[in-house]
Structures are given as structure tokens and as C-alpha cells.
N, C-alpha and C positions, 0 to 999 in steps of 0.2 A: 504494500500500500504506500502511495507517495504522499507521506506526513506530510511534508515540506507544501506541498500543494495546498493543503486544508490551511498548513502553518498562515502561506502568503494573504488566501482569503478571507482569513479572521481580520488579520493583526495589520497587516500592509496598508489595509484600506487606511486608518487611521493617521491622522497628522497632526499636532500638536495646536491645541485651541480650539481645535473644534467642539460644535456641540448641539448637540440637537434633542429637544423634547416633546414631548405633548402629554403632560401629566396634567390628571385634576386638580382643581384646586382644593385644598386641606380642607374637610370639614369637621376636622376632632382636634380639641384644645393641643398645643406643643409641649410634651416631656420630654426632658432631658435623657438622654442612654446614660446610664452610669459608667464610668471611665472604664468597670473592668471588663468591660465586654465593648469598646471603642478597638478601634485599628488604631495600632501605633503611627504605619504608614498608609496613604490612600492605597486604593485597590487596582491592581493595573489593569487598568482597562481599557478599548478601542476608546479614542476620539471621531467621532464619526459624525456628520449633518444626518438629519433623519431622512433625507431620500435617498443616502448612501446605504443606510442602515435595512432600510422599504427594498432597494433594490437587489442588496445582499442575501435577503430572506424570502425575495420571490423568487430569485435566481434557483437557493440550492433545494427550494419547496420542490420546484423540475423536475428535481432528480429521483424525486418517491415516487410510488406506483400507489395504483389504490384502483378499486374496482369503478370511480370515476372517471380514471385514465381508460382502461379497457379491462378486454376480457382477462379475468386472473383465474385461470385453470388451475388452483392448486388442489391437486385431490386430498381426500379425507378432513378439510378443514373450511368445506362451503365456503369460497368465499364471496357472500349476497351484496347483492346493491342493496344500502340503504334506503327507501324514497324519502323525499326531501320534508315531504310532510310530517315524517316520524321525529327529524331535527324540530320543526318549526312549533310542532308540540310540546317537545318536552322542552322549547324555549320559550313557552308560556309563562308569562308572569304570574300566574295560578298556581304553577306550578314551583316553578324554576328555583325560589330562594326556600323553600320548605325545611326546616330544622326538623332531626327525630324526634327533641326534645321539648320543643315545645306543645302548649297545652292541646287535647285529643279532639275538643270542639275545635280549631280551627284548623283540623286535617281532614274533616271528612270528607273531601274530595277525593284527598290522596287513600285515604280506607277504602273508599270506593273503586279507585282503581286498582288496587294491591287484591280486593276479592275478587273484580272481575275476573284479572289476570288468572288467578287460582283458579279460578270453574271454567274458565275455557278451556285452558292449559289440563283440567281434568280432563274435559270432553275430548279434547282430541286424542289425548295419552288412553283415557278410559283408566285411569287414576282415581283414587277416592277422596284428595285432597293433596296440595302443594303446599311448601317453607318457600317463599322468594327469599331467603338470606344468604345464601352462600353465592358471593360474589364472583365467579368463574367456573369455568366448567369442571376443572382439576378439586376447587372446592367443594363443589356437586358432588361428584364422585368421594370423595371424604366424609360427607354429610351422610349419602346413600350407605356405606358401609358402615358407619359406626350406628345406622339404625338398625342393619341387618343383626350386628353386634349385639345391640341393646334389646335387641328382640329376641336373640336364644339365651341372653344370659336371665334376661327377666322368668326363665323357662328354666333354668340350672342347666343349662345347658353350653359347660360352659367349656369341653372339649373341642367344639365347633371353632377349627381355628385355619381352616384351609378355603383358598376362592380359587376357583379351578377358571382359569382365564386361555382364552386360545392364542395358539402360535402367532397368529395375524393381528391379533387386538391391538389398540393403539397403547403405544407405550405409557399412558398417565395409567390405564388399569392396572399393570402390577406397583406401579409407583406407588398408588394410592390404597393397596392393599398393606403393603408394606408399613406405611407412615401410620395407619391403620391397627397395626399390629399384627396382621394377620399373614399367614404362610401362603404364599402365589405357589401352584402346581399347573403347572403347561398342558393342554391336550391339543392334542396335533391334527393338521388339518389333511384331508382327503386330495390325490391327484386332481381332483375338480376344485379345489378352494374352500369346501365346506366342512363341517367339524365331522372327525372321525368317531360316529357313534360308539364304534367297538373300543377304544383307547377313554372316553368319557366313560362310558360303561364302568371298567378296568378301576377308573380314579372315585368311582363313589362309593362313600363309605358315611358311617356317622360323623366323622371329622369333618365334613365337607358344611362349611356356613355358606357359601352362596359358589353360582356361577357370575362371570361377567360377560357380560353379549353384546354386539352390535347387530340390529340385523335390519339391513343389507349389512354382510358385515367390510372389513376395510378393502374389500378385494371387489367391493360392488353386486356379490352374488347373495342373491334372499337365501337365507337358511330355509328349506322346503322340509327339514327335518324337526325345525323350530317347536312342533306338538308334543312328540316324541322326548325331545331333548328336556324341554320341562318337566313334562311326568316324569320322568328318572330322576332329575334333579329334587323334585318334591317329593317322590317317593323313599328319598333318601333322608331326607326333612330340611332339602336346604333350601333358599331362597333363591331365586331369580331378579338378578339387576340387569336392567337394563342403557347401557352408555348410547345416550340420545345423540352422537357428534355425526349419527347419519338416519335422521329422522326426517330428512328431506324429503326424499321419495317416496314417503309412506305417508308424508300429510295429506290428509283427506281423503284417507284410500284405504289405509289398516293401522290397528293401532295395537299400541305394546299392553298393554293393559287387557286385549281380546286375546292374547299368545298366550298369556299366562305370566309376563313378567308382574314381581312384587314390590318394586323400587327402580323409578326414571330416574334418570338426571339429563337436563336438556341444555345446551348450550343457547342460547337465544341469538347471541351471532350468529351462530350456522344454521338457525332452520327459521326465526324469524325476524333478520333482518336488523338486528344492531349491531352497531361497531365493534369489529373484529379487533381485538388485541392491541397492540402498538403501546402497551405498559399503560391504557388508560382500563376505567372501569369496566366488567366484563358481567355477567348476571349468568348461576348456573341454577336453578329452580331445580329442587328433588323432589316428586312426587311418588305416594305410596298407597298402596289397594288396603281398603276397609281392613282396619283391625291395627295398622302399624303407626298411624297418625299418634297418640301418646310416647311414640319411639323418637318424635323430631328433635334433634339435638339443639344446643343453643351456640350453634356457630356463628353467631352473630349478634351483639348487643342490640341493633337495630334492625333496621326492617331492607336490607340489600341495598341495593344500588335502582333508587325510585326512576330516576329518569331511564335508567336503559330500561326496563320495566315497563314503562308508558311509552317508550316505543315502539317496544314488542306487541301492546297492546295494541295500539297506534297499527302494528301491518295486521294484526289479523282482524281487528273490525274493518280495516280499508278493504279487504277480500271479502270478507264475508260467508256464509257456509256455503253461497251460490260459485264460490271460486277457488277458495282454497283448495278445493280436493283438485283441483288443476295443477297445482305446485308439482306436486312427485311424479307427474305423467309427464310434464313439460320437461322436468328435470330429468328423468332416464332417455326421453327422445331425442334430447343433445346432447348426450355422451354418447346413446348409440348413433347418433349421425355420427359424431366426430371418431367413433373409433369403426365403424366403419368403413371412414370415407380413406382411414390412414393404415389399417392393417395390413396391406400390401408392401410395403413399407418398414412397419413396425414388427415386433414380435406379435404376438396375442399367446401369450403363454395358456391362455385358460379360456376356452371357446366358451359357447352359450349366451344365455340372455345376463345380459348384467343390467346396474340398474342406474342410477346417477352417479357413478364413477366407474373407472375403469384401469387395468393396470398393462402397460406394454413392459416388456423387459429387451428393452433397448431396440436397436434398429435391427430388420432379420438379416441384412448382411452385416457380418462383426468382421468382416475379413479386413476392412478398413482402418479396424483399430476405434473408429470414433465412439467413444461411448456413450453414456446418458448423461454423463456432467459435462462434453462437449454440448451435446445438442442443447441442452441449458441453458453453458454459457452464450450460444449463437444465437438463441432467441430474444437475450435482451439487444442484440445489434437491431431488432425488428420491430422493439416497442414492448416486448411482450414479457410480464413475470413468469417465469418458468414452475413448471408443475411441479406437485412433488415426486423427489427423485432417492433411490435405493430405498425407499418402502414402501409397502411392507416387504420386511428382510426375506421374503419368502424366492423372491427373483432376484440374480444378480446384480442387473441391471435395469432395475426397476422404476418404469413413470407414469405417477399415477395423476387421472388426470378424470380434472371436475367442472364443466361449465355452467352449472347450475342452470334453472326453466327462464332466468332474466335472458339471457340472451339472443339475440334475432340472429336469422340464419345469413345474415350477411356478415354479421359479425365473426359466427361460426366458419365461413366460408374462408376469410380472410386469415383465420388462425391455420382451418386445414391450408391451405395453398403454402402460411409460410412454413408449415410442418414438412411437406412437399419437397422445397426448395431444398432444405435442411439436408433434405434426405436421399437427393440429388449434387448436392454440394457434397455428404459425404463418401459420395463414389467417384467423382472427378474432380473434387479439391478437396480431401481432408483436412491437408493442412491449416487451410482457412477456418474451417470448424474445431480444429482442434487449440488454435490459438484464439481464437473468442472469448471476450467480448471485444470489439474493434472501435467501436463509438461512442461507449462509456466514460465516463467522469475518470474511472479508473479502470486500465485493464483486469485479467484475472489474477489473483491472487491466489497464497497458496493458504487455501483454509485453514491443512492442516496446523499449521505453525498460524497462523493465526487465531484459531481456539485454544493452540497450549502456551502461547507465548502474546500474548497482546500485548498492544504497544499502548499505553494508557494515558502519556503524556507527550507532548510535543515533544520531539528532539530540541535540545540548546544547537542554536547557532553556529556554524564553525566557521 
């Protein structure tokens, strides 16, 4: 990475005297700071005019991606357009300045919107009640198992200390058994991508407190075994969770709660339309079937993250029950256009119908060398965020990839052609592809040494 480059664009711009503000004016009395928390010396920082400052920050804003820019294909993590109206709501001054703390008569709006959220969010899960507290999905998932938890120990049940989680599952599942306290046991998945009944079979015993499921699960294929798999698991006496990060496809169409699972966790970024990650507030709602609601844990003093909350609300009264059930049909019809329009091309390690995502393991000629973190790097020369790439671990070269029902088939069209290119450029110029990215900020990098050794502060001068 060339520090030196970032170095010039902070600090360079700056020249002595300058100054530039647009602050309010003070409206709280002036206190003095007490000396021992004063700077001894001023704080070095840029001298900049403020359209230096304006130009600076619209310039390197360019450089990010976001499902505004275009299509972001990253499979297993939906990545949904926002509609602008779910911003414009929860920029309500109705809403917007709402303390937890203050008195309960002047939130009943906000109670009002916290229980809709809960009874839709049942109706579609088929859930018997939802916690909106647990601020992200990873949190979800924590919330959901320590109810599984609290639910066999209430029962002296207190052997129950294994979650049997498949090969394919997204890695926050054994994380969060783990953190959890509980023993993660692997069962392996079938030539086809789906769970090996005879190996699940094998792993249950009374020790087993739950399974962890996605279904479609990370590989895009429905579990058709899904009936089957929960009888056994309950037969056993364990519980069925369910990890909501691909609940896309099935809204409006089937629901976790009619399979037989006993505990959602839903991401609200990935299935209804609020802002994905980027270290801001994130909302993961656990929902749980009749009888386990006394088990909701108190992970949280308040009441979650209320605005991302009323926006999720916000996309599904905008649909309505006349539409929603259009999500997961739209969403599987443009993974299958795009992976069929490229599998000639591509690997398709795992034939059949998939559903809103799909996994290639790299280009079917490898004789070129070019792998899937070329093709990657070559897609951002095109505009384009790259899918995700080497998961699930189950393919070498694995890339999985998600357009979710927002987008129009021109948009589609223009992803498959530059996928096309790629894949033409790697049989008669590899080389080009493999030194990629060419019209970035910054060319490639080497990751590895960059997650074990980051460079955390500017270099000094020489």
C-alpha cells in the first residue's frame, strides 16, 4: 500500500494560516476545561479553507462502493438497496432525537413501532414473539443460543452442551456457539451441497442442545431434507435454530417457523433493507415458537437500535403482503439468470436449482493459472465490488455470488458481459488479469502481510 500517497492527501493540502469553519453558534453557558486534561501543545493538524476541506472528502467518498454505486454481488451477505424513504423516516423528527430513558408516555409512538415490528416479523418467520435488542446479527445469534441454553437448563438439563453446525454454515455459527459456551460438532455435507443425513444421524445423542441451519443454506440449495432433519433433531430433544443471513428467498413464500425451527435470528440488513455494516449500527431480532419467550435474555439495557428498526418496518409496510412474497422469487430468478448466463465459462461445481445465491469455483479453464482473486481483483478495473471469494471452504476456488430481486436485467446484463470479458481476457491475456486492479487508487496488495502486519501509522519523512 502506498502510505506516502494517503500521507500527501491529508497533510500536503495544508498551509500555514489557513482556516476554515462553519460551526454553530454556542448555545450552553462557557466552562472552563481544567488544566489537567488541556494539551500542553496544540494539536497538529491540517490548515485547510473549507472548500479544500469539501473537496478533499468528496474526492476520497469516490473511492467507496455501496449498493448506490451498482450492482454489489456479494454472496451470503445480501447486499439490498436501501429505499430512500426508509432514510427519510427514520429522519423524522418524531422520531429521530428519542432517548430510552426518558418518561414511557412520551414514546408511545416508538412502542408502537417496536410491537408492530415484533408481529410482522412473527408473521412472516411464523415465530411466536420477537426481542428487537440484540444489535447485529452475530449478536442474534448469541441471544438465540443462550435461550436454547436457558431453556434445557430450566429443564436440569444440563448435559446438553453440543450445537451440531454444518460444514458450509457461515463462520459467526461456531463463533457464536463457542462465546456461548457450548461444544461446535461439524456434520458434513453431501456430493450435492446438502446435509449428510446418515453423518447427522451418527452425531445425535442427548448431549446435542441444538442444530444450527440456514436454509437455502450458504451454497444457495433449499434443504428438501429440512422435515426429516428436525424430527431427528427433536427426537433427540434438541432444539432447532435457525441463522436468518438467507431468509431472502423464502420471504413471502415459506417460512422457518412452518419447518419446525425453535429460534430465528434475522439480520434486517440482509432480508429487509437496512444499512449493511461499515462499523455503524446493525439490528439482529431473535425470534422464538410458543413456550420459549420467558427464555429472552437481557442483552441489552434498552430497546436495540430504534431507527434501523423503523426502517425495516418502513420496507415491509412499503411492500405490503400484496408484494412481499415477490422478494424471494425475484431474488432466485437473478442468480439463476446470472449463473446461467456464465457457466460456460465458470465452474458450476454443484448442478441443480439453487436459489438466491450461487457458488462457481473459479473459471472451468484453470490451465491459465488465473484464479478467483484475479478475477476479483479485475472486476474492480470495471466498476464492480467483487463477490465473495474462497467461501464457503467447500471449493477451492470458490465465488459466490448474490444479486438480490432489486436489480433490473440491464443491470444484470452488464455484470454478465463484464464477467464474459474476464473470462476471455483470461485465455488470451492472463497476464492483464492477473496483475489487476489497473485503475484503482491503489494497485493490489498483498493481503496476506497486510492482515498480519498492518501498517497503523504514517511513515516519518525521510
Amino acid at each position: 500500500m502506498n502510505n506516502k500517497f494517503y500521507h500527501n492527501l491529508i497533510f500536503e493540502l495544508s498551509k500555514a494560516g489557513r482556516e476554515g469553519y462553519s460551526l454553530p453558534k454556542n448555545e450552553f453557558p462557557h466552562h472552563a476545561l481544567p488544566q489537567s486534561v488541556c494539551r500542553e501543545h496544540e494539536a497538529e493538524l491540517p490548515e485547510c479553507d473549507e472548500l479544500t476541506v469539501v473537496r478533499h472528502y468528496t474526492n476520497h467518498s469516490g473511492n467507496n462502493f455501496g449498493v448506490d454505486n451498482g450492482l454489489y454481488p456479494l454472496g451470503s451477505c445480501t447486499m439490498k438497496y436501501n429505499p430512500k424513504i426508509n432514510d427519510e423516516i427514520a429522519g423524522s423528527r418524531h422520531f429521530l432525537n428519542l432517548h430510552p430513558l426518558q418518561p414511557e408516555e412520551t414514546t408511545c409512538g416508538a412502542v408502537a413501532v417496536s410491537k408492530t415490528l415484533r408481529k410482522v416479523l412473527s408473521e412472516i418467520t411464523g415465530m411466536a414473539d420477537f426481542t428487537l435488542k440484540p444489535c447485529a446479527g452475530a449478536h442474534g445469534e448469541l441471544t438465540g443460543l443462550m435461550i436454547i441454553r436457558g431453556y434445557h437448563e430450566s429443564r436440569g438439563d444440563s448435559k446438553r452442551t453440543k450445537v451440531i453446525v454444518p460444514d458450509s454454515a457461515h463462520g459467526t455459527n461456531p463463533a457464536s456457539a463457542a462465546v456461548c459456551g457450548l461444544e461446535v460438532v461439524e456434520v458434513k455435507s453431501k456430493p450435492d451441497g446438502t446435509i449428510d443425513i446418515d453423518d447427522l444421524s451418527a452425531k445425535l445423542d442427548d448431549s446435542v442442545a441444538a442444530m444450527m441451519m440456514t436454509n437455502p443454506n450458504t451454497l444457495g440449495l433449499f434443504e428438501h431434507d429440512i422435515t426429516d432433519i428436525v424430527e431427528r433433531v427433536h427426537n433427540c430433544g434438541g432444539l432447532m435454530y435457525y441463522d436468518g443471513a438467507n431468509l431472502n428467498p423464502l420471504l413471502g413464500v415459506c417460512r422457518p417457523g412452518d419447518m419446525g425451527f425453535d429460534v430465528v435470528h434475522l439480520n434486517l440488513h440482509k432480508t429487509f433493507s437496512t444499512p449493511h455494516g461499515g462499523g455503524g449500527p446493525g439490528s439482529g431480532p431473535v425470534g422464538v415458537r410458543e413456550g420459549l419467550q420467558p427464555f429472552f435474555p437481557t442483552v441489552n439495557p434498552y430497546h436495540g437500535n430504534f431507527l434501523v428498526e423503523l426502517r425495516a418496518l418502513s420496507y415491509i409496510l412499503s411492500l405490503g403482503k400484496e408484494n412481499i412474497k415477490n422478494v424471494g422469487p425475484l431474488a432466485t430468478l437473478n442468480a439463476t439468470y446470472i449463473k446461467e448466463q456464465l457457466k460456460d465459462h465458470y465452474e458450476l461445481p454443484i448442478k441443480g436449482l439453487s436459489k438466491h445465491e450461487f457458488v462457481f469455483n473459479g473459471l472451468r479453464d484453470k490451465s491459465t493459472g488465473v484464479t478467483t482473486m484475479d478475477i476479483a481483483k479485475r472486476l474492480l478495473d470495471f466498476g464492480y465490488h467483487a463477490p465473495t471469494i474462497y467461501f464457503p471452504l467447500l471449493f477451492h476456488e470458490a465465488m459466490m455470488i448474490e444479486p438480490t430481486e432489486n436489480e433490473s436485467l440491464e443491470s444484470i446484463d452488464k455484470f454478465v458481459e463484464v464477467m464474459h470479458r474476464i473470462a476471455r481476457e483470461a485465455a488470451e491475456q492472463p497476464e492483464l488479469v492477473k496483475s489487476a486492479p489497473h485503475n484503482t487508487p491503489i494497485s493490489r496488495v498483498d493481503d496476506v502481510q497486510a492482515a498480519r502486519h498492518p501498517i497503523l501509522i504514517f511513515p516519518e519523512e525521510s
